[in-house]
N, C-alpha and C positions, 0 to 999 in steps of 0.2 A: 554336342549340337544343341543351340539355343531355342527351342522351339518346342511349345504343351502342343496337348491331344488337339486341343481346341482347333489352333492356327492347323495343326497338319491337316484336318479334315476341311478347313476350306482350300489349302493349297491342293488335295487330293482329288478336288473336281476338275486340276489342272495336270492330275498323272495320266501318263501315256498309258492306259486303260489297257490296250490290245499290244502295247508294242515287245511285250514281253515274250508271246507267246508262239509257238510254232508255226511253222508258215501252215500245216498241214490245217488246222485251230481253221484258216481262214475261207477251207472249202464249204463250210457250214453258211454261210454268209449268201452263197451264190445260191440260183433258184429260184422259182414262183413262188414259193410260200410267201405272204408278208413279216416283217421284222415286227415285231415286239420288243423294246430294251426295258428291263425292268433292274431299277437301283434298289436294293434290301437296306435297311438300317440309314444314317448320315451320312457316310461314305460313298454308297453304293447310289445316294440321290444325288450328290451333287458330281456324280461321273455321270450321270444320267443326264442333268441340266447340261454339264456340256457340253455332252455330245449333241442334246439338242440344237442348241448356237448355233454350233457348227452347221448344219442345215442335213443333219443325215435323215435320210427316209424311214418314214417305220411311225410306230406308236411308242408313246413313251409312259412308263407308269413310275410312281417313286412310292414304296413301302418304307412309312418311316415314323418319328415321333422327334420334337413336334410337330405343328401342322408346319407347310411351305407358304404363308398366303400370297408371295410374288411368286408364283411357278405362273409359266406361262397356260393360257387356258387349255391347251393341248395337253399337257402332261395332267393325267391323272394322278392325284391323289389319296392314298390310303394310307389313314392315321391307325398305325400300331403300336399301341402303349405296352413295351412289356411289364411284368411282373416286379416289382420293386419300388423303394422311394424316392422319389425327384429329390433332385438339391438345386435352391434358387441362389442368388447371388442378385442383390438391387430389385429382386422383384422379378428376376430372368431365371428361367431354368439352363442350371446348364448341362448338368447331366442325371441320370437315373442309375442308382446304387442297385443295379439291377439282381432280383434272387433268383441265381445262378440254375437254381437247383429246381424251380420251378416248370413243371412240364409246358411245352407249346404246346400252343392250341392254335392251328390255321384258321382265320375268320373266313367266314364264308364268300367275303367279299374278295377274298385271296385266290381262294378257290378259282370262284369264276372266271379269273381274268382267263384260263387256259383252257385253249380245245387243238383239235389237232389241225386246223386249219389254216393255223399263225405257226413261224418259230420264233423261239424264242432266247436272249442272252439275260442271263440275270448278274448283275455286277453288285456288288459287296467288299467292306474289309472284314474283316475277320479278329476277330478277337472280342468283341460285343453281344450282349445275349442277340439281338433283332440278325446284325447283320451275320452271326454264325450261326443260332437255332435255325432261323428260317431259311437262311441261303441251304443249309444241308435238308432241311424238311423238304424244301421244294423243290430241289436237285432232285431227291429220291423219288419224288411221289412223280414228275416228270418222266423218268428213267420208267417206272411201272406203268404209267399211262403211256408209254412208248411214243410220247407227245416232242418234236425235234425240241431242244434247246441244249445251248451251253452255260456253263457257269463260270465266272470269272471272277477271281478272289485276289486281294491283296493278304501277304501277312506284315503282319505290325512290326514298326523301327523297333530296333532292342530298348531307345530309352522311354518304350512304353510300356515295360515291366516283363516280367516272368510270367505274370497270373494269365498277361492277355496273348502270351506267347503260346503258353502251353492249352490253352483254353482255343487259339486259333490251328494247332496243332494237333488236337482230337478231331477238328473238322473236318483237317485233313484226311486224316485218318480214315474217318468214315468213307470219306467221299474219294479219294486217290483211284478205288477201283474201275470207275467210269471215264470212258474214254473222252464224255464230253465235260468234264472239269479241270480247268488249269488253274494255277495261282502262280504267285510270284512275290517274294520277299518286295518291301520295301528297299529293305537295305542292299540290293544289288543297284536302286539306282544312284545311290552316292557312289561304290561302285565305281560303275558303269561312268558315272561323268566327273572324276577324281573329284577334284578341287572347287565345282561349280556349287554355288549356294546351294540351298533348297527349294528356293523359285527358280533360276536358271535351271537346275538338274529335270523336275518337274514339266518347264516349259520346252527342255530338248523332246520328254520324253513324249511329250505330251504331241507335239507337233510329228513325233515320227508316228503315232498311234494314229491320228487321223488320217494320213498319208496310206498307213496300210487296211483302215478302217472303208475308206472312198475305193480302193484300189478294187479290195476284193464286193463291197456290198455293188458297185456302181455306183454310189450315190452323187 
């Protein structure tokens, strides 16, 4: 398959986000509480952006690095630099050599977004310090603060290595115990639509997510 980290993460604003998941996954949606959708890391923002598009209700927040400056005024931003050294390309960053090993720390400004009055879905890929440290920190700390939300993770195509496979797979690990976290390979949707590119596979999945996304929120 013809296609870097790079491109997948903008096509990944265009995965069927929720279509993976259990129908059970979708009674969480229903309710008076208000919705919060919060994107962790690159991946988890630009599934965020577009679900916004699409016009779903709720609040939207994107935790990421770098900053977004076209995010729409609605969608909060909060810039998390993890730990390690940037690599520019033209004067562009394009990614961070991020130190693996380094402990998170939740900014205080993370904190606050949660009380128990919203719920809330936090969406992420997995394999990344931002979008795996913090999707599992805030999973847990959720889960002890008995505050509703779910978590919804992608794992990474095989040809994006070993390190971010098995690094996406301690995530797992941690987090498998709780009822309210699902994930879903990438590679179930080549899969799942044989023969279809990687923008057509994406755009099936993508369109059957919103579909069950409207169905159960109302939106």
């Amino acid at each position: 398959m013809n296609i870097t980290r790079r491109e997948t993460l903008k096509h990944l604003s265009l995965l069927g986000t929720l279509a993976f998941l259990p129908q059970s996954a979708f009674a969480f949606l229903e309710g008076d509480l208000p919705l919060h959708v919060i994107g962790i890391g690159g991946a988890g923002s630009n599934m965020v952006e577009q679900l916004h598009q699409q016009g779903i209700a709720g609040k939207f927040t994107c935790i990421s690095e770098p900053a977004r400056p076209h995010l729409p005024r609605d969608i909060r931003f909060i810039e998390f630099v993890p730990p390690g050294e940037p690599v520019y390309h033209k004067g562009e960053l394009m990614y961070r050599t991020s130190n693996w090993e380094a402990e998170l720390q939740i900014p205080e400004s993370v904190r606050q977004l949660f009380h128990p009055h919203e719920k809330y879905v936090l969406l992420a890929g997995l394999g990344g310090y931002t979008g795996t440290k913090m999707t599992v920190a805030l999973s847990l700390l959720l889960k002890e603060q008995n505050i509703p939300a779910i978590t919804v993770c992608s794992l990474p195509f095989q040809f994006e290595g070993e390190q971010r496979a098995s690094r996406a797979q301690e995530a797992v690990n941690e987090l498998k115990h709780l009822s309210s976290f699902h994930y879903y390979p990438l590679e179930n949707i080549r899969e799942r639509y044989g023969n279809l590119t990687i923008e057509e596979a994406f755009t099936k999945a993508n369109d059957q997510a919103f579909e069950l996304f409207h169905a159960a929120s109302g939106a």
